[in-house]
Structure formats: C-alpha cells, structure tokens
C-alpha positions, 0 to 999 in steps of 0.5 A: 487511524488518527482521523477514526480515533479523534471521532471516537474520542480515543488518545494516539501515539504515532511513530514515524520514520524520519522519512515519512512526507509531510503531509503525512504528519500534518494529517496525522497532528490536525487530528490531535495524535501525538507524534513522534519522529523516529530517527530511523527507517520504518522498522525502527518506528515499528519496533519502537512503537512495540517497545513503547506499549510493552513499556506504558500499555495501550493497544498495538494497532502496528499492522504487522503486529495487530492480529485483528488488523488482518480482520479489518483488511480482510473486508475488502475482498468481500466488497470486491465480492459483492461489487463484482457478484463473483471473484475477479481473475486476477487481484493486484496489491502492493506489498510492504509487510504483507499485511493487506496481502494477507487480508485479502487472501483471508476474506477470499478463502472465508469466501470459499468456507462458506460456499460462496466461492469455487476459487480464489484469484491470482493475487499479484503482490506487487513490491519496489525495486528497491523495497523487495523483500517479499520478492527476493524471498519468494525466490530464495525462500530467506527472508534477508535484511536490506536497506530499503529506498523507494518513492513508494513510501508506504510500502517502504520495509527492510524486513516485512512484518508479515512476511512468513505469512504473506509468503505462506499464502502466496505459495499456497494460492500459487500466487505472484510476485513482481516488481517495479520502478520508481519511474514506473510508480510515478508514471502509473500514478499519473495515468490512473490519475489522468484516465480515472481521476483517481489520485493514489500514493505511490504505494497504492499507483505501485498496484497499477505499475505491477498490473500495466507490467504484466498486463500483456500476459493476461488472458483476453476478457479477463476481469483484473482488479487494482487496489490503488490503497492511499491518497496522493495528498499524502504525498504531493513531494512525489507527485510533484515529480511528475508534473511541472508546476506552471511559473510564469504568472499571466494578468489576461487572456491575452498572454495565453499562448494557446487555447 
C-alpha cells in the first residue's frame, strides 16, 4: 500500500503492532509512509488506526474495516477464472481477519450471477494454531478473544475483523477450516520455495501447509489452487529458521569439501 501510494503522490500513515518484522517497516518507511509502532498486538493497531481517521480525517483503508478492499481482493478469483478457463475444485487461503476469504468468495459468487459459473469451489481457510479464531468459531459458532502467537505474522489476530462475514460465507458455500503448525508453516515455506522458486511469508506458506495437510483426502485428478499472498522479504527472521546460514568463510576451491 505505501508503495502504490508514493506512485500516485498520496500521504500514509501506518500502524504497526510492536511485533510486526523489520523488513516490514523498512518496506513501508523507503516508501515515505509515516509509521508508527503500536505498543500492542495487531488489533490494538487496528483499532488505533480507526481512532486516528475519526479523529484527524483521511480514508480508512484497515481491510477489516474498508468495505471496497473486499472489492479489490475480490479480483483474484477472476484471474483464477481466466487462468484456469473454469473454477478450481478446491481453493486454499490463509486466514487472519477474513478479509481475502471474503474477496475470493465474492468474486466466485459475482462469477456465478453472471452465468459464468455453475459452482463455487471448496474454499479452504487455513489459520495458525495459535491464531485460530476463524477455527474455533466455526465450531462453536462464538467468536472468543484469545491472545494470538504464530510465525505467520500477517495472519496474526485475537479477534478477526471480519470474521462474521468470513464465518458467514463458509458456512453458506459449505466450506472448511483448518489448522496448522508453525513447524508446519516454516517446513511448507521452504518446500514451495525449493520446488517452485517461490518465496512466500509464512502467511501466505500457511496456504500451503493447510493444503500439503488435507492433501490426502482430496479427490484424484483434482484441480487445487494455493494462494501463497506476500513476499518471504518480508520476513527473513522466520525464514531464516529454517535455514542454516553457511559460517565458515572459504579463500579457494581448494577448502571446498564436495562438489
């Protein structure tokens, strides 16, 4: 967002949860955002950043609270579409506040008003075992407050934003939710990276995780689809837990102990 702004000329304010990694900051200051670090997790930020445009004015563009941000994620179940010349059977997505949930289930159904489609897929939301509000409602049906703590930043929440409305549309498309490991975060970030040569964060590797989990339960010759969302620059702390950094230094081939 602070990239897209300094292009079109426009002033940002960021919050961030005292959390939030580094790199993540850098991005966001080397584009010129004002930022300011929250003292807090990421619903203090939100609810901050609320408090900030009710005070001073400006735009909200907080995804669990900007109605048209739903709008823009919805697009990418319309390139899925026309990538695919159809719906996928089975659509995997990470889930925080429930806003891309949200998006992807919206661009499906426009896709069905429209005739295009005859169907919507069996959207996966995949969440943290230690962020899994989403989860635990879609249990019990309550939306309860529990401190969060994953390696998957991005979808780090005590209380999704939009959860009722995620709930809401998994329920109605009959859709699912799991959960997975950190462990098995980090391990799927460094498959799909190995295997594909793309680096994800661990929010967007959690799709992946949730998809290598259930992956034995899938029908034979289905078509699945993974939205691995964010860039693993994003986060190189965590990515670098699950690699080992060489130390010792060479000076010739000749210190090379196998080729």
């Amino acid at each position: 967002m602070a990239g897209v702004a300094a292009a079109a000329g426009q002033r940002v304010t960021l919050f961030l949860p005292k959390a939030a990694p580094k790199a993540k900051l850098i991005q966001a200051l080397q584009y010129g955002a004002r930022v300011f670090r929250v003292d807090g997790s990421y619903d203090d930020a939100y609810d901050l950043s609320l408090a900030y445009t009710t005070k001073f004015g400006g735009l909200n563009r907080n995804t669990g609270y900007n109605p048209m941000t739903i709008e823009g994620k919805k697009t990418v179940s319309l390139e899925i579409y026309r990538q695919l010349g159809g719906v996928p059977d089975y659509l995997f997505v990470a889930a925080g506040d429930g806003c891309i949930l949200s998006g992807v289930y919206k661009g499906f159904r426009d896709l069905l008003q429209l005739g295009l489609l005859d169907r919507l897929p069996t959207v996966y939301a995949v969440q943290a075992d230690g962020s899994s509000a989403l989860a635990r409602a879609f249990e019990s049906g309550v939306f309860e407050r529990r401190p969060s703590s994953t390696v998957a930043d991005s979808i780090s929440v005590d209380v999704p934003r939009n959860g009722l409305h995620a709930l809401r549309q998994l329920r109605d498309h009959r859709g699912e939710v799991i959960c997975v490991s950190d462990d098995e975060i980090l391990a799927a970030q460094s498959a799909l990276s190995r295997s594909a040569g793309l680096f994800a964060e661990p929010a967007g590797a959690a799709a992946f995780a949730g998809f290598l989990k259930v992956r034995p339960r899938l029908l034979r010759n289905a078509v699945a689809v993974v939205l691995a969302t964010g860039n693993g620059l994003k986060d190189t702390v965590a990515a670098g837990r699950s690699v080992e950094i060489p130390e010792k230094l060479i000076t010739s081939l000749d210190e090379l102990s196998e080729c």
